[in-house]
Phi, psi and omega in degrees: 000144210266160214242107192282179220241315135015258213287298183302305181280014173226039103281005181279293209262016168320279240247340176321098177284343165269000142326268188284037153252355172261324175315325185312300167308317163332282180301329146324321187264333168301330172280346168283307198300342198269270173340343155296166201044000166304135189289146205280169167316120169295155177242140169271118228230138170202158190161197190252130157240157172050081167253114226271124160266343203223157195281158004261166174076024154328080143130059172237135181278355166258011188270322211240132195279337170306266191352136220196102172295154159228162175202138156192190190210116185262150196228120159268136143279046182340151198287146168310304191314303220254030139276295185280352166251009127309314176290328186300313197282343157298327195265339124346305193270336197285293184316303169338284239259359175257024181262305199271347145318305184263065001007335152270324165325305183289309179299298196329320173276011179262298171320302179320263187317305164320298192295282177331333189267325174273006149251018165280306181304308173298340178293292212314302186300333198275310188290335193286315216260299145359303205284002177278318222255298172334341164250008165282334161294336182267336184300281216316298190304319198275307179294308174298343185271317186264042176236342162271323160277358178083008170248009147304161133228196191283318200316284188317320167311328185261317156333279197303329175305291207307309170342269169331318156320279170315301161334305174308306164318329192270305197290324174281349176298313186275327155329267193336327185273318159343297162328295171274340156330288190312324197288326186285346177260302178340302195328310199260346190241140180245169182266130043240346178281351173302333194251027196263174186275110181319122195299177170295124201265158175315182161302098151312339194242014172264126145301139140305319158208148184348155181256335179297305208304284155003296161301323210261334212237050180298290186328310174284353181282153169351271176330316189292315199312311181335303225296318164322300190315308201290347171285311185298285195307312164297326178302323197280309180266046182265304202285314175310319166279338172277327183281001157287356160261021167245112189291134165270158187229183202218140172230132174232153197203120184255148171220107182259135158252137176269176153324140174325150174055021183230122186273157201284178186223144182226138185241111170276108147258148174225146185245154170213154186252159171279056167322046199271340187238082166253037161313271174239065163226242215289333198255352142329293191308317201290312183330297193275020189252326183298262227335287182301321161292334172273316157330312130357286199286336185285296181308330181283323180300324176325306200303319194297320171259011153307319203290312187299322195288305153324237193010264147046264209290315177289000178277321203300315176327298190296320161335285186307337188294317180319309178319292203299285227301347180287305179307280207265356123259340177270330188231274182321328178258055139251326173285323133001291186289271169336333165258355156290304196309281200294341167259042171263306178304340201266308165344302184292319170305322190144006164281187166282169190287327255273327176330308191263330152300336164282326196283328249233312143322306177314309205285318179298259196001317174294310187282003130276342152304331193254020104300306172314305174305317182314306173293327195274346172274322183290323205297277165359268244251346162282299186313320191260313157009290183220074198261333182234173178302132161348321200273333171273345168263169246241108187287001173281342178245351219215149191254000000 
């Protein structure tokens, strides 16, 4: 069953290890996500107090009734601020990495559908350039017949030998690029379908969807999907740096034993910390955290009319391809075709060969160009394709 163009980006993107190496990262940073804002680990603390060094009673755990074992156990708190903009920066790292999941998605299935249009475009040179040899065999047979009746000579025989020759050289050339086309869709296509026969390709001069539409949805495209996450993350760490001008705080809970006949003692502290000289300190960091955030957003608006503008070049590239490719199947390669053919007829009739050897250069040189134009309108017509998520296009064309 011949292998649709369809049918290649959604088993590409089936089957993809860089898929599940973004899944991967995903699922890390969800897990990064749990643990955030959580209150830090207690600490547990034991030892000696009031230990006697010098006499009397040095380095007795009875001479002196202050002496004391002690165990306890201490809690740092963090500020609410400084909690919720952990959570914030954790949930911050989770959109990223499920940004450049769905931006590698997208470039993938672009990836993909190139590698399927350059081995459709390479069948397309190979069948053009094929379909040439039958009347390349007939110059050779037509130039040997009159050169044996003497209305010939060796000069045209060997013309025509060479042609052929060359034809052959081209044709295997264009195998050969088949060839690595196909090598290049294995990557992504698995067997058996990697080896099935390429299907008929879309409507090349058709969008799925509009290029004004394009413009307006700058934002959900590939390129684009980072730049939010990252506009996210300096704001969490924007937030991070504003919740150290929220004092954190400490509950410590002590239990010392003294000596027999002496009663035990329990020491409560709770700590707080002082933001009191924060010029330069905490409110530097936040200074440099707005900084680093409006810088983002600056880069991220750039980034937007980086976007446009590609969009831009590539529909008109494509617009024209569309052109040429029309002109040169509706008019140049019938014309084309057609001054081989009469300057083949006119030869066999009593011309010269030299005629049908120039028309017959002109015509391959056109029919690789007019492969080539085939390929940059399909290339074209993927770049804008599969610009936005799978879910927004159009199923006659798009998986």
């Amino acid at each position: 069953m011949p292998l649709t163009l369809d049918q290649a980006v959604r088993l590409g993107t089936q089957r993809a290890p860089l898929l599940d190496s973004r899944d991967a990262e995903v699922a890390a940073s969800r897990d990064d996500a749990v643990r955030a804002g959580r209150l830090p680990d207690p600490v547990l603390s034991f030892g000696v107090a009031n230990y006697p060094v010098t006499a009397p009673g040095a380095f007795s755990l009875r001479a002196d009734s202050m002496t004391m074992r002690t165990v306890g156990v201490m809690q740092t708190i963090p500020s609410r601020a400084a909690r919720q903009a952990d959570r914030n920066a954790a949930s911050a790292g989770v959109a990223a990495a499920q940004a450049d999941r769905l931006a590698l998605a997208q470039d993938l299935r672009q990836w993909i559908a190139d590698a399927w249009i350059e081995g459709w475009a390479a069948r397309q040179r190979l069948d053009l350039l094929q379909a040439l040899r039958e009347e390349s065999d007939l110059a050779v047979r037509v130039t040997r017949a009159r050169l044996r009746g003497g209305d010939g000579n060796a000069v045209d025989a060997l013309a025509a030998r060479a042609e052929q020759a060359a034809l052959a050289n081209r044709i295997d050339a264009a195998t050969a690029e088949l060839d690595r086309a196909r090598a290049s869709l294995a990557r992504w296509i698995p067997e058996p379908q990697v080896d099935a026969p390429l299907a008929e390709p879309p409507d090349f001069t058709q969008l799925p969807v509009p290029v004004p539409t394009l413009q307006r949805e700058v934002d959900r495209q590939a390129p684009m999907q980072p730049w939010q996450a990252r506009e996210r993350e300096a704001q969490a760490a924007l937030d991070q740096a504003r919740a150290t001008l929220h004092p954190d705080w400490s509950v410590s809970l002590m239990y010392g034993q003294r000596a027999p006949r002496l009663s035990d003692m329990v020491t409560l502290q709770v700590g707080v910390s002082l933001p009191l000289f924060t010029r330069n300190r905490q409110d530097r960091a936040v200074s440099a955290r707005q900084e680093a955030r409006d810088a983002v957003q600056f880069a991220r608006e750039d980034a937007r009319r980086a976007q446009r503008e590609s969009i831009a070049r590539i529909a008109a590239d494509w617009q024209g391809w569309n052109r040429q490719v029309d002109r040169d199947r509706e008019l140049l390669l019938p014309l084309a075709r057609d001054r081989t053919r009469v300057a083949l007829a006119a030869y066999r009739g009593g011309g010269p060969l030299q005629p049908w050897l120039d028309a017959r250069r002109d015509e391959i040189a056109l029919r690789l160009d007019y492969t080539d134009a085939l390929a940059a309108q399909a290339r074209a017509w993927a770049a804008l394709a599969y610009l936005l998520p799978a879910s927004t296009l159009s199923s006659e064309h798009l998986p």
